[in-house]
C-alpha positions in Angstrom: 78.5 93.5 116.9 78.8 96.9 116.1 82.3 99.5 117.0 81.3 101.7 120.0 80.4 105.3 119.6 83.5 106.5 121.4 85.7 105.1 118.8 87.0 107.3 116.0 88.9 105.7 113.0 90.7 107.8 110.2 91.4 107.2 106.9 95.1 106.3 107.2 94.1 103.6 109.7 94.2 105.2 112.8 92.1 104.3 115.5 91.0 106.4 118.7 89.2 105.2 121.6 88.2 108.1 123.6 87.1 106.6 126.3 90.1 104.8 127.3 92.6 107.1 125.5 94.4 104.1 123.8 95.0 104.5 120.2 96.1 102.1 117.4 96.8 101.3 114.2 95.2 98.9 111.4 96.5 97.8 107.9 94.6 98.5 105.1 92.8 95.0 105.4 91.7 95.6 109.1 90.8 99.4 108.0 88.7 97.9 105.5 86.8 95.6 107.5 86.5 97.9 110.8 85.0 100.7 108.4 82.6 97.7 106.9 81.9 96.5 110.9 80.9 100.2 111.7 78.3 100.8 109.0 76.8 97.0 109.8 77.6 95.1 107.1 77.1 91.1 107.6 79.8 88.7 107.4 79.3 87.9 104.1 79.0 90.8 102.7 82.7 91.7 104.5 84.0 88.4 103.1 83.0 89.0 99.3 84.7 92.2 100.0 87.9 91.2 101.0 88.1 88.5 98.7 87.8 90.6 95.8 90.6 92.7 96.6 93.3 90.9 98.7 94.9 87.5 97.9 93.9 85.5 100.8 92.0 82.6 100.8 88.6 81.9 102.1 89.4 79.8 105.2 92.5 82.0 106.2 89.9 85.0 106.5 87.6 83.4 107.9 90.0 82.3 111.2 91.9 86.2 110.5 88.6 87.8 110.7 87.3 86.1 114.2 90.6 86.5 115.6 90.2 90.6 114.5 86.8 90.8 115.9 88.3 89.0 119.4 90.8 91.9 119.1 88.1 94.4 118.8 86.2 92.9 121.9 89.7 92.8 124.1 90.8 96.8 123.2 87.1 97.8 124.3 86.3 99.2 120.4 83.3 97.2 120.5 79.6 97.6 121.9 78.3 94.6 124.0 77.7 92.0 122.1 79.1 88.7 121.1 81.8 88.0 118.1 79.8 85.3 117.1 76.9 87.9 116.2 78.3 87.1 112.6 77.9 83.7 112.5 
């Protein structure tokens, strides 16, 4: 899964889609693991991350982090592809 080119994301969290005009915003967790979605990291790779830092546990990310890339697919942020490219 990779973020589509039209998308433009700040540093405070902001996101921009350009191509639809819709904008939103991300906590520092989602921030985080859109920024790590965009440069193609793996699952794992996002997972150590975010286990490291916040205090969540590994099966609530796991469910949190689907449910954000279903998000991703729904607001169009995303190229085609499949959520389930990072299983």
């Amino acid at each position: 899964m990779q973020i589509s080119e039209e998308i433009k994301i700040s540093d405070n969290g902001f996101v921009f889609n350009s191509r639809t005009g819709e904008s939103f915003s991300l906590n520092p967790m989602g921030l985080e693991m859109i920024k790590m979605i965009a440069i193609d990291n793996g699952f794992d790779e996002i997972r150590e991350s975010i286990l490291e830092k916040y205090d969540v546990d590994e099966l609530a990310f796991e469910k949190d982090f689907y449910e954000f890339l279903a998000m991703l697919k729904h607001h169009q942020l995303t190229q085609q592809g499949n959520p389930l490219d990072f299983v």
